[in-house]
C-alpha positions as CSV (number, residue, x, y, z in Angstrom):
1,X,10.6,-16.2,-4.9
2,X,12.5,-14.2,-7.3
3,X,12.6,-12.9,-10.9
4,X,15.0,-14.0,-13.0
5,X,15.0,-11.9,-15.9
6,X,12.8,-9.0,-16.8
7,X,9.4,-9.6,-18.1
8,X,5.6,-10.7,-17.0
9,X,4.9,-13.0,-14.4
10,X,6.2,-15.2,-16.5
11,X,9.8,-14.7,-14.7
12,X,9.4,-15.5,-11.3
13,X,11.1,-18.9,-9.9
14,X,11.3,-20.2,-6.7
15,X,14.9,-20.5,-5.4
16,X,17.0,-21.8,-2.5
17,X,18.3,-19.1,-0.4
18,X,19.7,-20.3,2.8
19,X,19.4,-16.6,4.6
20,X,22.3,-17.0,6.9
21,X,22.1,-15.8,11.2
22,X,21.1,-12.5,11.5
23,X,23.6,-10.1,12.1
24,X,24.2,-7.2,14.7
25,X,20.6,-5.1,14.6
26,X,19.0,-8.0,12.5
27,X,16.5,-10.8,13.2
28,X,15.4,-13.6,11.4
29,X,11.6,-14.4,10.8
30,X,9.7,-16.8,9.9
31,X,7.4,-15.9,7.3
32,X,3.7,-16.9,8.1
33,X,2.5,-14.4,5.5
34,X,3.5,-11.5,2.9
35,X,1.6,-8.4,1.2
36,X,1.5,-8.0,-2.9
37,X,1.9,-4.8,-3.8
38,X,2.1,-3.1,-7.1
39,X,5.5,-2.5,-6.9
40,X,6.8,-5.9,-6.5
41,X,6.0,-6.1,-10.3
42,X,7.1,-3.0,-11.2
43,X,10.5,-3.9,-10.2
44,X,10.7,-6.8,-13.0
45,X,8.1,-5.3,-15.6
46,X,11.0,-2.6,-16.8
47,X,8.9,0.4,-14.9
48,X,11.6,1.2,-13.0
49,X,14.2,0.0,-15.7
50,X,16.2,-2.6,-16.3
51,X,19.7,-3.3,-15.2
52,X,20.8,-6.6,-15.6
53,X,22.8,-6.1,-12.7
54,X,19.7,-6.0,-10.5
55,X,19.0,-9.9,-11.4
56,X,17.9,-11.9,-9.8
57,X,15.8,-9.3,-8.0
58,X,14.2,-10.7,-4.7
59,X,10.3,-9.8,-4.1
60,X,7.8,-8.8,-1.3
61,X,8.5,-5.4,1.0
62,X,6.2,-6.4,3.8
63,X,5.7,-9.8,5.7
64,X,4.0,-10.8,9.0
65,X,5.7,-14.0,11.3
66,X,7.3,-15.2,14.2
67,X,11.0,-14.2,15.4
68,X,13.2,-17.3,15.4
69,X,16.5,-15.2,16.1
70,X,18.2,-12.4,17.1
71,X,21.6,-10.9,16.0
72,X,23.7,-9.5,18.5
73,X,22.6,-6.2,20.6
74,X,19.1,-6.9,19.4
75,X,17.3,-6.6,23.1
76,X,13.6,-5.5,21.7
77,X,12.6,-8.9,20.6
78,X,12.6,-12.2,21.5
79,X,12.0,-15.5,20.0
80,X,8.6,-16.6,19.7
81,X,7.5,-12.7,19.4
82,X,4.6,-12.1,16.8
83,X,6.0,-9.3,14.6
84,X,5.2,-7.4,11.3
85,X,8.2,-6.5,8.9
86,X,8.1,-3.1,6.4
87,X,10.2,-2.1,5.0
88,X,12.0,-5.4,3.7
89,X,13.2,-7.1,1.0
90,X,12.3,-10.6,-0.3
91,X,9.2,-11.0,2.4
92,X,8.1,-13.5,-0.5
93,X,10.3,-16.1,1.6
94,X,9.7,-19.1,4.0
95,X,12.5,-17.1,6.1
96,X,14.0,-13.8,5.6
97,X,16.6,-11.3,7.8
98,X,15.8,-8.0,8.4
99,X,16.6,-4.6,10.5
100,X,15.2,-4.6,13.9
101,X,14.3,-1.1,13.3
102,X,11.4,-2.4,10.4
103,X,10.0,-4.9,12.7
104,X,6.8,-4.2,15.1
105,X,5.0,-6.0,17.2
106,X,1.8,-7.5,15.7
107,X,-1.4,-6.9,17.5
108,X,-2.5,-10.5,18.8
109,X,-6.0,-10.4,17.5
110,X,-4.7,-9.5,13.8
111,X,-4.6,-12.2,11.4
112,X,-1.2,-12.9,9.9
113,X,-2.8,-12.0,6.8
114,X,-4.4,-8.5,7.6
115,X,-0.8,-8.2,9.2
116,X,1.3,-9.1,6.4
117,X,-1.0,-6.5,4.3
118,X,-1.7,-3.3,6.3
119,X,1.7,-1.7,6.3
120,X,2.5,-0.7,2.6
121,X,-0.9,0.6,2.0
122,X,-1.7,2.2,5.0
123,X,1.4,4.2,5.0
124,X,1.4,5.1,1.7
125,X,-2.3,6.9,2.3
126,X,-0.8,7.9,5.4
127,X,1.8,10.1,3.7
128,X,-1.4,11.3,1.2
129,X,-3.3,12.6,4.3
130,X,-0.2,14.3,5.5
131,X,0.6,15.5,2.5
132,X,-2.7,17.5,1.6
133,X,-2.8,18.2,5.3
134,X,-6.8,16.6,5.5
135,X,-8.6,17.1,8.9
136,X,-11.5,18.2,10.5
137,X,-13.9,20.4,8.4
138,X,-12.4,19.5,4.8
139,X,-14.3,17.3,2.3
140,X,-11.8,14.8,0.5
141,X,-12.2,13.4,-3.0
142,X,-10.1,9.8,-3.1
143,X,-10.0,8.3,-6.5
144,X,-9.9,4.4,-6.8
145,X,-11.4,4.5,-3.0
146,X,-12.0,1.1,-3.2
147,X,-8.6,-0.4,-4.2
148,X,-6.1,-1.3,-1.5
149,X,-4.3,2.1,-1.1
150,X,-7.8,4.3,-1.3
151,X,-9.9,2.3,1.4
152,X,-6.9,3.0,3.7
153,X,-6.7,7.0,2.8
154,X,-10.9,6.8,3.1
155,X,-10.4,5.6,6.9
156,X,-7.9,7.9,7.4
157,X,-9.2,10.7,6.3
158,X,-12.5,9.9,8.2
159,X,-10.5,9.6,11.3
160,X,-9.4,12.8,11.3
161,X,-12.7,14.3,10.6
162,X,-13.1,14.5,7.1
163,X,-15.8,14.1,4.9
164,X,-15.0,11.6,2.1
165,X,-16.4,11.3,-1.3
166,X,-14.7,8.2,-3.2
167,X,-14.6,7.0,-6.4
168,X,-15.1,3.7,-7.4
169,X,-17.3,1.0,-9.7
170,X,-20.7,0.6,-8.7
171,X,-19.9,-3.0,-7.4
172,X,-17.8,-1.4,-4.8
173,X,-20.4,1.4,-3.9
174,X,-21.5,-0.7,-1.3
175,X,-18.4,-1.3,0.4
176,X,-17.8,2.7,0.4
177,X,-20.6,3.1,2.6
178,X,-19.7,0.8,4.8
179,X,-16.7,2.7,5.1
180,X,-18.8,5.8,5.8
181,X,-17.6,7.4,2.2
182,X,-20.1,8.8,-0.6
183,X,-19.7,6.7,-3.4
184,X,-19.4,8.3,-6.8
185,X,-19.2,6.2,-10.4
186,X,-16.0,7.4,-12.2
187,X,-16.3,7.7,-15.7
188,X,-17.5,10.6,-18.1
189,X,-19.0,13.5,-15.9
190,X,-17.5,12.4,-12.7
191,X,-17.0,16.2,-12.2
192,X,-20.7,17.1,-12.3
193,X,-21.9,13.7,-10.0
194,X,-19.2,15.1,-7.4
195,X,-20.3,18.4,-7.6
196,X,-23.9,17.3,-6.9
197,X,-22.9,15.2,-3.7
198,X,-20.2,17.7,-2.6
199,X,-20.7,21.5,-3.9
200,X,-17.1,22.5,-2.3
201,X,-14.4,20.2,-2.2
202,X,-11.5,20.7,-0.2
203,X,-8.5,18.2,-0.8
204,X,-8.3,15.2,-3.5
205,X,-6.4,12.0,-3.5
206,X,-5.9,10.2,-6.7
207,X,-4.6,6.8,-6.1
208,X,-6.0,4.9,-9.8
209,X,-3.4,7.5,-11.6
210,X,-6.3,8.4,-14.7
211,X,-5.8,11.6,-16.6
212,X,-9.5,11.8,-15.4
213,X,-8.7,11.6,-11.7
214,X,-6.5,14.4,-12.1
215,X,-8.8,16.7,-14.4
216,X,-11.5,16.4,-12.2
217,X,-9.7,17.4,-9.3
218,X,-8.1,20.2,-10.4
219,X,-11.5,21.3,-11.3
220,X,-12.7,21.0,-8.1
221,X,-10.7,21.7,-6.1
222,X,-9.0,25.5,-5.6
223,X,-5.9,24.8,-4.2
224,X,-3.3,22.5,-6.3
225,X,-1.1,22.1,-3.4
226,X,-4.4,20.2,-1.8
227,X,-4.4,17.9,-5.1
228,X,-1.8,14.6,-4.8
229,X,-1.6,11.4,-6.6
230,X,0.8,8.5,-6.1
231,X,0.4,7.2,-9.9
232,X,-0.8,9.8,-12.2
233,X,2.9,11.0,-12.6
234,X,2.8,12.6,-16.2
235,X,-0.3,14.6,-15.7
236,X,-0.1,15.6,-12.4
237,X,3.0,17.2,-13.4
238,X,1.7,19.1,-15.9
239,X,-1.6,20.0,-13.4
240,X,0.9,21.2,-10.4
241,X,-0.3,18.8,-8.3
242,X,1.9,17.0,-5.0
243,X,3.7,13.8,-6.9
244,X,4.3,11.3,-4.3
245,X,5.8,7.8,-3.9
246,X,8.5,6.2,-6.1
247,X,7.7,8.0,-9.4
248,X,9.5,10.5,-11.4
249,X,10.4,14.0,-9.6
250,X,8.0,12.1,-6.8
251,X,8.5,13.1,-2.9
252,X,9.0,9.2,-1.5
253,X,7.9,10.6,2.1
254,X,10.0,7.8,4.2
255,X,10.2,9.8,6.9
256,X,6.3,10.0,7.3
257,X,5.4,6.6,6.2
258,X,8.2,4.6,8.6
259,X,6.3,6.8,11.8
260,X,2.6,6.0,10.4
261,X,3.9,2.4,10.8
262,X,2.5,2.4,14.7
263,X,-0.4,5.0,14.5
264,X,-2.0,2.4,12.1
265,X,-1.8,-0.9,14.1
266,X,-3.1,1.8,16.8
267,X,-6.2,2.5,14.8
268,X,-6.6,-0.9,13.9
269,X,-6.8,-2.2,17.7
270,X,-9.3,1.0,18.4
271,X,-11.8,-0.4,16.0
272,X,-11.0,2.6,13.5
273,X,-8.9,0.7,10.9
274,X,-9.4,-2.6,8.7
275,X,-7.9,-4.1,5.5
276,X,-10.5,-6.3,2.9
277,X,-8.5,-9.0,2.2
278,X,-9.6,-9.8,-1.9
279,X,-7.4,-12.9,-2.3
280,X,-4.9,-15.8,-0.8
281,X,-2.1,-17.6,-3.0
282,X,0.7,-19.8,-1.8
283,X,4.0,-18.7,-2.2
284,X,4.9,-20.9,-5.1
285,X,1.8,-19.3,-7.4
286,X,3.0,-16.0,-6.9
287,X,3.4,-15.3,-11.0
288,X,-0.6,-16.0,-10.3
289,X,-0.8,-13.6,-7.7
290,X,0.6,-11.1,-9.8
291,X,-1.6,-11.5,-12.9
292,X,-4.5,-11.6,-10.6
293,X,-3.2,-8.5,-9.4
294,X,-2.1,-6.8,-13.0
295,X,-5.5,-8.1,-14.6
296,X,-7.8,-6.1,-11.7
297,X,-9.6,-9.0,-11.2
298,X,-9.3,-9.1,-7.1
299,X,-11.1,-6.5,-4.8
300,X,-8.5,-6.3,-1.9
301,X,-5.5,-7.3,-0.8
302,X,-3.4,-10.1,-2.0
303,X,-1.6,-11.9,0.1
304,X,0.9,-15.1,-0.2
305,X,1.3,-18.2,2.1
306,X,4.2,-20.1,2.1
């Protein structure tokens, strides 16, 4: 699945590809399942520009599958193996060819789904925990706590010993608790209801990217280096705050996301970890997928099937 032009939705096609024998440090899998994220539209939507040059531009950065071969000095897998891929490109495939070094091994009780989903999230608010340096003793605001990033930097945070308060829509208030977060309504004197659950607040993570998000943490909280956001580019910039990700002047962290990459399936076979998968699509409705995704109307995860 590609897009051919730049656009909506509206652009993607399904293509023949024949991906060719993996080469030395390569393997080829076959694709059982593969994570939607933001970004994938974002590279066709003109976000990140666009260069004709870039066309057709191949989709998906994270898939779960099976290893059906191995290019040459590849000795850490074999066929058959259970694996999850990040980073990639063009997981939105029946079969794709990628480094050995962005493959692991999928825990066996994980469903290819959860699988194909976990990665880009969970080391995105990975690298928001390290950033802000959250642990034991501090009280965390996460903005948009119940979107696909935020759950992840809720459990996170908790595992380290944090308190969390999270923002989200009442409707998601429940699922917050579950997650062992305070839920808090966003909306106009989100400052005050914070204040009243959480009288110091130590660290905020802003992953919705609302002006304000970002006011009302850099109200409450004292430090600005304790302040990030992964989408609120403009204003954080003009708040001080830790830009992080793929945005302008933004730290992208791959260092600390690629070693998250084990620490999370680790947490997810302790019991500590879990992805809400919101939706299901088969490969061939991705340009669905995406306005599902664009539109807000799915609580979770999407994730294709070829």
């Amino acid at each position: 699945m590609v897009a051919t032009a730049y656009g909506g939705p509206e652009v993607l096609r399904a293509i023949d590809v024949d991906p060719g024998a993996p080469g030395p440090g390569e393997v080829l899998i076959e694709v059982h399942a593969a994570g939607v994220n933001p970004a994938d539209w974002k590279m066709y939507s003109g976000a990140w520009g666009t260069d004709p040059a870039r066309l057709p531009i191949r989709l998906g950065l994270e898939a779960s599958g099976t290893v059906i071969g191995v290019g040459p000095g590849v000795q850490e897998f074999d066929l058959g193996d259970e694996v999850i891929a990040q980073p990639i490109t063009g997981a939105y495939a029946q079969r794709v060819v990628v480094p050995v070094t962005s493959v692991l091994v999928k825990p066996k009780a994980m469903s290819w789904e959860k699988a194909a989903g976990i990665m880009v999230v969970g080391a995105t608010a990975a690298h928001t925990i390290a950033a802000t340096g959250v642990g034991a003793g501090d009280t965390v605001l996460v903005h948009g706590a119940a979107g696909g990033v935020g759950a992840m930097v809720v459990q996170l945070a908790h595992a380290r010993g944090a308190r969390v308060v999270g923002t989200a829509a009442p409707s998601n208030h429940g699922y917050l608790t579950d997650l062992k977060a305070t839920p808090v309504a966003y909306g106009p004197g989100l400052t005050e209801r914070v204040r009243a659950v959480a009288p110091t607040v130590t660290a905020a993570i802003d992953t919705s990217g609302t002006d304000e998000a970002l006011n009302s943490s850099a109200a409450l909280v004292e430090r600005r280096a304790r302040i990030a956001t992964i989408a609120g580019f403009a204003r954080g910039a003009q708040l001080g705050v830790q830009l992080l990700g793929n945005g302008p002047h933004a730290d992208p962290g791959t260092e600390v996301r690629l070693a998250a990459r084990q620490r999370l399936l680790d947490l997810w076979e302790a019991g500590r970890l879990d992805l809400r998968i919101g939706a299901t699509y088969r490969l061939e409705d991705a340009a669905k997928a995406h306005t599902a995704g664009l539109e807000g109307r799915v609580a979770g995860k999407i994730v294709l099937l070829p």
